[in-house]
NUSEKE-295710 format. One line per 10 residues: their letters; for each residue x, y, z of C-alpha. Coordinates in nm, 3 decimals. Each point is the difference from the previous one (the first is absolute). Layout:
BEGIN
a	X:Y:Z ~ ...
//
This chain:
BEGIN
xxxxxxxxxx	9.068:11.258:13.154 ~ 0.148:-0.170:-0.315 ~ 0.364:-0.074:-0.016 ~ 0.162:-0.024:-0.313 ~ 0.247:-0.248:-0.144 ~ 0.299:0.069:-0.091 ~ 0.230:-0.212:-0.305 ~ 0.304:-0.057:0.228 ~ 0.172:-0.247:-0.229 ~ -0.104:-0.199:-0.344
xxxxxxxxxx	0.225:-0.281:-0.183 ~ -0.074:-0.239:-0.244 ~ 0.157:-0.286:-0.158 ~ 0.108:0.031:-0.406 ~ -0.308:-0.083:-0.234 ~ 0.127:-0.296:-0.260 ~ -0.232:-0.157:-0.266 ~ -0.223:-0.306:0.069 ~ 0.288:-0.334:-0.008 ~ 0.264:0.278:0.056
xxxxxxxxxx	0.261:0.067:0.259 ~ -0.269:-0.028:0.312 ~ -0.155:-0.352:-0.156 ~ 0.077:-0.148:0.303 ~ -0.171:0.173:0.249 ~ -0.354:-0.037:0.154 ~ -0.163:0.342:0.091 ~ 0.091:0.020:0.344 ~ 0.343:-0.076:-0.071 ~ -0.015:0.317:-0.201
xxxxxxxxxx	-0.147:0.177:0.255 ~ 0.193:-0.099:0.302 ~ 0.339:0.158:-0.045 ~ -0.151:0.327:-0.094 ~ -0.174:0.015:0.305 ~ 0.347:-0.121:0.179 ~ 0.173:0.315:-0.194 ~ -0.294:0.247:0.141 ~ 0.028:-0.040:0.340 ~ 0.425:0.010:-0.029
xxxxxxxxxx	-0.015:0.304:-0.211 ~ -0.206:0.218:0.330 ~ 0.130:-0.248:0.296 ~ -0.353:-0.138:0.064 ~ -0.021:-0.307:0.198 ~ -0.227:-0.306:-0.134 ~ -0.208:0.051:0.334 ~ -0.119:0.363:-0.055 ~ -0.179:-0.057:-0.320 ~ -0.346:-0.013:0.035
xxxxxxxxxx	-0.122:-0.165:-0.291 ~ 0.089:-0.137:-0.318 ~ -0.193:0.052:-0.311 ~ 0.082:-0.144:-0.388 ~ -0.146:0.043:-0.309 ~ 0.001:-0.309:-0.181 ~ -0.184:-0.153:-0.344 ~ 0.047:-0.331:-0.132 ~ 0.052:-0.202:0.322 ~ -0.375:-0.128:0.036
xxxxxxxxxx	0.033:-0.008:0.390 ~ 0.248:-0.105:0.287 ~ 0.098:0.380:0.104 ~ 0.310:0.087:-0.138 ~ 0.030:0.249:0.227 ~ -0.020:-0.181:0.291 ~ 0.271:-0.207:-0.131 ~ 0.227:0.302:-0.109 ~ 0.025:0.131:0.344 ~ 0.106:-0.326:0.152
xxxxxxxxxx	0.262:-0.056:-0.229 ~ 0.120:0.362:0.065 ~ 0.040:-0.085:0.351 ~ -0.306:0.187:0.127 ~ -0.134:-0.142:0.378 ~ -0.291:-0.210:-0.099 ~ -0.175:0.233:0.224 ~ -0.058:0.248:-0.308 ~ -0.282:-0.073:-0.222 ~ -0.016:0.000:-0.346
xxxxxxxxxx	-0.246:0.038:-0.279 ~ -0.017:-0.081:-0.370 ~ -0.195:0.255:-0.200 ~ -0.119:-0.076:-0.374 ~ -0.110:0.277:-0.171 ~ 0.200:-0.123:-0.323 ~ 0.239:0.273:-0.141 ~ -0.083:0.258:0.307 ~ 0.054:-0.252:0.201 ~ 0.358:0.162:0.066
xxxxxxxxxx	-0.117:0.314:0.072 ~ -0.321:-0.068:0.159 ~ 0.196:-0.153:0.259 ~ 0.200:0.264:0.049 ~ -0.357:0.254:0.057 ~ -0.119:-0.236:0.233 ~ 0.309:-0.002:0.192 ~ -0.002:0.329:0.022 ~ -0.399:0.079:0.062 ~ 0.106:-0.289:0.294
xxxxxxxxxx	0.251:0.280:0.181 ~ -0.207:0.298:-0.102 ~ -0.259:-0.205:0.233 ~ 0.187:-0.034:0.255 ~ 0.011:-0.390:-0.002 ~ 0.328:-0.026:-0.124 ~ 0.327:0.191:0.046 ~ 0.217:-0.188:-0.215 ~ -0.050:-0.197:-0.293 ~ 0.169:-0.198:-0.276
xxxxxxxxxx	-0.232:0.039:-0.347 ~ 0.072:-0.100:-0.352 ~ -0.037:-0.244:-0.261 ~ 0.178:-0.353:-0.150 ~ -0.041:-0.221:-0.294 ~ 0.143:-0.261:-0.184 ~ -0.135:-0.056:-0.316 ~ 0.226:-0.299:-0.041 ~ -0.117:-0.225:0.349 ~ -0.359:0.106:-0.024
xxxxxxxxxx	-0.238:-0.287:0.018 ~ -0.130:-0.170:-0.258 ~ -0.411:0.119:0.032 ~ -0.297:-0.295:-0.090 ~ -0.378:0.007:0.064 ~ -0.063:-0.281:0.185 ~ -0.267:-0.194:-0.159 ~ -0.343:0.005:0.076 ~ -0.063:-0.366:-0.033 ~ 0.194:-0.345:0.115
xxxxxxxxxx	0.199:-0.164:-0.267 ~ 0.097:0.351:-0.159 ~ 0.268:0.174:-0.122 ~ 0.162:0.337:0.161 ~ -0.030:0.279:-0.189 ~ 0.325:0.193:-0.060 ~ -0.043:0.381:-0.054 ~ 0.218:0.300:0.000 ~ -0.177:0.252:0.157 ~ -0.341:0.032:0.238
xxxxxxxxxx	-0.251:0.211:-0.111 ~ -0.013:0.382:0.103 ~ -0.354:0.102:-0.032 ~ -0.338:-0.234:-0.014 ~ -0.276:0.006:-0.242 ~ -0.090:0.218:-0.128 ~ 0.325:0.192:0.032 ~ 0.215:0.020:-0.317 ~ 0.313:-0.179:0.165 ~ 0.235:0.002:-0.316
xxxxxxxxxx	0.365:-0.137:0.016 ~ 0.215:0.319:0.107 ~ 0.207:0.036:-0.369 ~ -0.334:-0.028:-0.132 ~ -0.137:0.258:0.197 ~ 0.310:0.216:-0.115 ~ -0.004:-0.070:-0.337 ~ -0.346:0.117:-0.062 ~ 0.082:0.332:0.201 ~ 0.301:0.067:-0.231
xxxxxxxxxx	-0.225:-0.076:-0.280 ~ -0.282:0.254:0.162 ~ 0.287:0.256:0.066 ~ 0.185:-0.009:-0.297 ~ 0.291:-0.098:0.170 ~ 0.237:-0.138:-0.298 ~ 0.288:-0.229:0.029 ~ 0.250:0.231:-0.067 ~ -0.129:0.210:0.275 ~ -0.014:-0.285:0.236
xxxxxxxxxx	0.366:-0.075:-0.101 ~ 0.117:0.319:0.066 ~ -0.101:-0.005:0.354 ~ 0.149:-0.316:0.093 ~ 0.331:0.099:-0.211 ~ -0.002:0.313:0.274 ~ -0.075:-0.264:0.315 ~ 0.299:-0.185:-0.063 ~ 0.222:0.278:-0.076 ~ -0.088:0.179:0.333
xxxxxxxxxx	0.033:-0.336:0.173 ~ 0.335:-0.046:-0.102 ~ 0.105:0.363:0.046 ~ -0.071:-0.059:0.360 ~ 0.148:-0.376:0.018 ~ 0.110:-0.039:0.354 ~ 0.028:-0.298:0.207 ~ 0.023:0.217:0.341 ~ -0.375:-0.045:0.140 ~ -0.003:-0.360:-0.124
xxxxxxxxxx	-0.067:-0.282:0.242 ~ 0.200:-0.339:-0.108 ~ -0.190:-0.298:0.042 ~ 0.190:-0.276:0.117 ~ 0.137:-0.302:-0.208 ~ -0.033:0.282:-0.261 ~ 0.295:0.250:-0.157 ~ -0.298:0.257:-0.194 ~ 0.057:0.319:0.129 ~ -0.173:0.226:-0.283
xxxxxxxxxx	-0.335:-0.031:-0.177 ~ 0.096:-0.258:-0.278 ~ -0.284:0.062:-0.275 ~ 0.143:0.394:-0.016 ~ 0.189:0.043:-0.380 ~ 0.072:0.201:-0.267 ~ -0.300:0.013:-0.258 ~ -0.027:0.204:-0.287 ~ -0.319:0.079:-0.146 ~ 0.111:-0.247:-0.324
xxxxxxxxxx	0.006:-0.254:0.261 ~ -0.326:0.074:0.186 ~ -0.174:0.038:-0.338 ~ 0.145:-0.368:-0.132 ~ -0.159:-0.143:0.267 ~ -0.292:-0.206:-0.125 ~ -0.370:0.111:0.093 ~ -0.156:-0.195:0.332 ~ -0.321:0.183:-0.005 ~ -0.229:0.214:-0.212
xxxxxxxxxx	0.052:0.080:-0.343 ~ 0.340:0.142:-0.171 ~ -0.076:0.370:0.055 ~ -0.066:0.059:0.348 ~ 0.068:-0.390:0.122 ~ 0.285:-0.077:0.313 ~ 0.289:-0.209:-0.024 ~ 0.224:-0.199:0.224 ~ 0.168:0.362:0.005 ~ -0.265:0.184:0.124
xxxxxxxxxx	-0.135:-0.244:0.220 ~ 0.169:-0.012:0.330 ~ 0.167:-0.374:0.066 ~ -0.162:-0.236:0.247 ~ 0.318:0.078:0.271 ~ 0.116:-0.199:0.411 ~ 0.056:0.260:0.223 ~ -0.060:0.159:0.365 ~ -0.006:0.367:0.113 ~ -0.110:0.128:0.383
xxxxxxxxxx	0.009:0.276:0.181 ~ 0.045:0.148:0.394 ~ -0.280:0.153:0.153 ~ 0.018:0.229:0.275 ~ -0.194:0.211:0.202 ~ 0.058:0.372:0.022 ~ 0.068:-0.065:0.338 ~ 0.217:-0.298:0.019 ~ 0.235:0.116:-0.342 ~ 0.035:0.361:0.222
xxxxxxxxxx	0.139:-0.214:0.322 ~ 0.231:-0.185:-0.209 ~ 0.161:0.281:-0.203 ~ -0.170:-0.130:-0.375 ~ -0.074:0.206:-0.260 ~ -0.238:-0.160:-0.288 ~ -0.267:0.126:-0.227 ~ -0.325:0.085:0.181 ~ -0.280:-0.172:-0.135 ~ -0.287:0.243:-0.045
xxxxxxxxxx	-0.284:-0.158:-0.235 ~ -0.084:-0.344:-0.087 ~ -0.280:-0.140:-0.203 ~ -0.154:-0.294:-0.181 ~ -0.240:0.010:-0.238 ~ -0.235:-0.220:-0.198 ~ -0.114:0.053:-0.412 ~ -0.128:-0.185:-0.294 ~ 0.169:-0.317:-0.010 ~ 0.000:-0.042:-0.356
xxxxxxxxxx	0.249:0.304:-0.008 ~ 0.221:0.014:0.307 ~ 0.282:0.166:-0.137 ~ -0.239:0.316:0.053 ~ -0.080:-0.010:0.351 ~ 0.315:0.180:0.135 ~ -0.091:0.278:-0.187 ~ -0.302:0.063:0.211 ~ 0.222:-0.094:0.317 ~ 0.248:0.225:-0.105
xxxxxxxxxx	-0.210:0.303:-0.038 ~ -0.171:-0.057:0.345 ~ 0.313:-0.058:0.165 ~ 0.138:0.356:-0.163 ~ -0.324:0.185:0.104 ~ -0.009:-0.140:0.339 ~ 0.349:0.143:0.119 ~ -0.010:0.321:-0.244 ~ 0.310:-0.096:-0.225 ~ 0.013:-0.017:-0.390
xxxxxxxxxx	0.189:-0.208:-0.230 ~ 0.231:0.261:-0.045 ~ 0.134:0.031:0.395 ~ 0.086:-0.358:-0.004 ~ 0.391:-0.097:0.014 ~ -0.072:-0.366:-0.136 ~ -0.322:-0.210:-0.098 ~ 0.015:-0.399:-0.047 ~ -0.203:-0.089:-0.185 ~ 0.004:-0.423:-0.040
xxxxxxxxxx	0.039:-0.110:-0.357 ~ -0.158:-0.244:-0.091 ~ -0.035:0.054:-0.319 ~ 0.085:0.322:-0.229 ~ -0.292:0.086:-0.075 ~ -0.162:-0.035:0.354 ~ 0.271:0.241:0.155 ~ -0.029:0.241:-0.351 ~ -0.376:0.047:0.038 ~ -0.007:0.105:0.353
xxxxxxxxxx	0.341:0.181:-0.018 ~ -0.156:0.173:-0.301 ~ -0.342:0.112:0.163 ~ 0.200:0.078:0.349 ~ 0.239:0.226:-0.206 ~ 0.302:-0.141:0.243 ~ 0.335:0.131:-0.171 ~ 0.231:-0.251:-0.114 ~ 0.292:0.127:0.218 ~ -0.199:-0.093:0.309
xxxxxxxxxx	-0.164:-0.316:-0.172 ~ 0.157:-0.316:0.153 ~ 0.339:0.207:0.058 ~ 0.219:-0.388:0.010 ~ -0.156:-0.168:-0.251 ~ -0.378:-0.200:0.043 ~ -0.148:-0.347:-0.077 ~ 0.065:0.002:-0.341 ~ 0.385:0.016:0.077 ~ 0.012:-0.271:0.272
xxxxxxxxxx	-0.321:-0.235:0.015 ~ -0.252:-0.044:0.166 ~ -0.052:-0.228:0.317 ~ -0.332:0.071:0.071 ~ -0.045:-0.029:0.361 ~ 0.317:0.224:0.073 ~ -0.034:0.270:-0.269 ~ -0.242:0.215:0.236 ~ 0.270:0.027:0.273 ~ 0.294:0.012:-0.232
xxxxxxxxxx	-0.151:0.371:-0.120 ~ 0.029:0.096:0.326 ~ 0.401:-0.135:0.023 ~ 0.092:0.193:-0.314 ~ -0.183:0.385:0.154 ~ 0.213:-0.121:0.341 ~ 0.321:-0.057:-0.221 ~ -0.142:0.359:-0.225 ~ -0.050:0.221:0.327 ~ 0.366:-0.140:0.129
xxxxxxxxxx	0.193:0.105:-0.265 ~ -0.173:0.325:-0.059 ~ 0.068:0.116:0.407 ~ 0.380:-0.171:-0.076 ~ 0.027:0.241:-0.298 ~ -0.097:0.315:0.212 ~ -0.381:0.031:-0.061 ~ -0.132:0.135:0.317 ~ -0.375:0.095:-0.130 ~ -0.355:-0.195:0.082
xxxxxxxxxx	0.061:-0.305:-0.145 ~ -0.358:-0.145:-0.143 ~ -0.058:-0.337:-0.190 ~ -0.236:-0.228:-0.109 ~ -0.027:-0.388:-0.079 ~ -0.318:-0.107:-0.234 ~ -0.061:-0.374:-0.064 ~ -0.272:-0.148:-0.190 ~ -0.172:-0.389:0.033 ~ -0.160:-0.259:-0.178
xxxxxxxxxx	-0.391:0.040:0.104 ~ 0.002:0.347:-0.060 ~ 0.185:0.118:0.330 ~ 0.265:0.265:0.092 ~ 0.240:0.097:0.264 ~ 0.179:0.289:0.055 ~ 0.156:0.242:0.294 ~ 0.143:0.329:0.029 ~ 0.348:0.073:0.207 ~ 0.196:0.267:0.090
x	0.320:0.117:0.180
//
């Protein structure tokens, strides 16, 4: 019989730019507090988790996970595992967590994502002959020959070109991310890190659409190209949540959001920013809801026009669009960005029951990847 998994708890640090307010932190010590803060928040005890499970990016090895739960006082009983799926990696951790209870190998489980931009290692190819130079290099590559495995702003540039997705329009949308972000502004699900005073997403601001529109062109031509304002900022930051099983969240008195689908899902890697609209209409036809009968959708921004085109061919309202704000609004720290989706429809479904809604509570989170890959699940309360 499958069990299901239940959301029991989610936290995450603030998200500040890349040399910001969290410049000081690896990963893990991201990570650790706001696993610290999960099992406080439902009275779990470091012994009952089962497993540990983080999605991280830029950290070329050593298992940041592993690490995290140490530092957060776990018994080095529980193992932990580092998943790299690069921007699901977040919320690929958190399906795998949950597909781990719905098992049965796992009745409680701490998934989510970290990353800081600003301690990441410097990458090199080592070289392929004595007496040579290491190559330095920014990113690996996402597809082999004879893939197209263009860099990711490329890839969205030419699909706002292909679209007709202008800069105005672009602008627009990230005007509207930062003004629902900062309608929302709260510091009360935010995890402190230590040696840190942060306690709200730093990058969020006013920004008119003057401002977005100064901003000079990064990619693509002058019509349809992005800009530093509609291009989500390379962001440190960490974001988990509490798994439970049906079971074991009944026996303890815990209400959470049920998790009910979960997929991943592979597409042309040349344009990823269109794979979770194939995910998204799978997930929708396997449990028989529409667009319209969900409370909230995140969708991760990476850029505008990514989160325009499949918002656009989805039809997802903008009321229920990333209801606090998205990417755009507070950055982007890739391995945590997946899991942090999944904190904001936690916070979302919170204050909905605290302001009297009593209905069937449904959600989604949708993620895309470099390599042409896309997360996304399916809750409800």
């Amino acid at each position: 019989m499958t069990r299901r998994a239940v959301i029991a708890a989610a936290r995450r640090t603030p998200v500040a730019p890349r040399g910001g307010g969290l410049k000081d932190l690896q990963a893990d010590e991201l990570a650790a507090p706001v696993f610290s803060k999960l099992l406080d928040d439902e009275g779990i005890e470091g012994g009952m988790v089962d497993h540990v499970l983080l999605g991280n990016a830029l950290y070329a090895g050593g298992n940041p996970a592993r690490m995290a739960a140490l530092r957060a006082g776990l018994p080095p009983t529980v193992p932990a595992m580092t998943i790299d799926t690069q921007c699901c990696s977040g919320l690929d951790a958190i399906i795998q967590g949950a597909r781990l209870i719905e098992a049965g190998a796992a009745r409680c489980v701490i998934a989510g994502g970290a990353e800081s931009y600003s301690r990441a290692p410097v990458r090199m190819h080592r070289p392929k002959a004595m007496g040579k130079e290491p190559v330095v290099y920014t990113r690996p590559a996402f597809a082999p020959p004879p893939f197209d495995d263009p860099d990711l702003s490329e890839a969205a540039a030419r699909l706002a070109a292909r679209l007709e997705i202008g800069r105005e329009d672009q602008a627009v949308f990230a005007v509207h991310s930062h003004e629902k972000a900062r309608a929302v502004k709260t510091s009360k699900k935010r995890v402190v890190c230590p040696g840190t005073d942060l306690v709200d997403d730093s990058f969020t601001r006013p920004l008119s659409i003057r401002a977005a529109m100064r901003a000079p062109v990064l990619y693509g031509d002058r019509e349809t190209g992005l800009s530093a304002a509609t291009i989500a900022c390379e962001a440190d930051g960490a974001a988990a949540t509490l798994l439970l099983s049906e079971d074991f969240a009944r026996e303890r008195g815990i209400r959470g959001l049920n998790v009910f689908k979960t997929g991943s899902k592979g597409g042309d890697p040349a344009d990823p920013a269109l794979t979770p609209i194939e995910l998204a209409k799978q997930l929708l036809k396997q449990t028989g809801f529409d667009v319209v009968d969900m409370n909230a959708i995140e969708l991760h921004e990476a850029y505008a026009v990514q989160a325009m085109a499949a918002a656009n061919v989805l039809n997802i309202p903008s009321k229920s669009l990333n209801p606090f704000g998205g990417g755009l609004a507070r950055g982007h720290p890739i391995g945590a960005s997946g899991a942090i989706l999944m904190v904001q429809l936690h916070n979302h479904w919170q204050i909905q029951r605290q302001q009297g809604f009593r209905e069937h509570y449904k959600a989604m989170g949708l993620i895309a990847a470099a390599g042409g890959l896309a997360a996304g699940i399916v809750v409800e309360a």
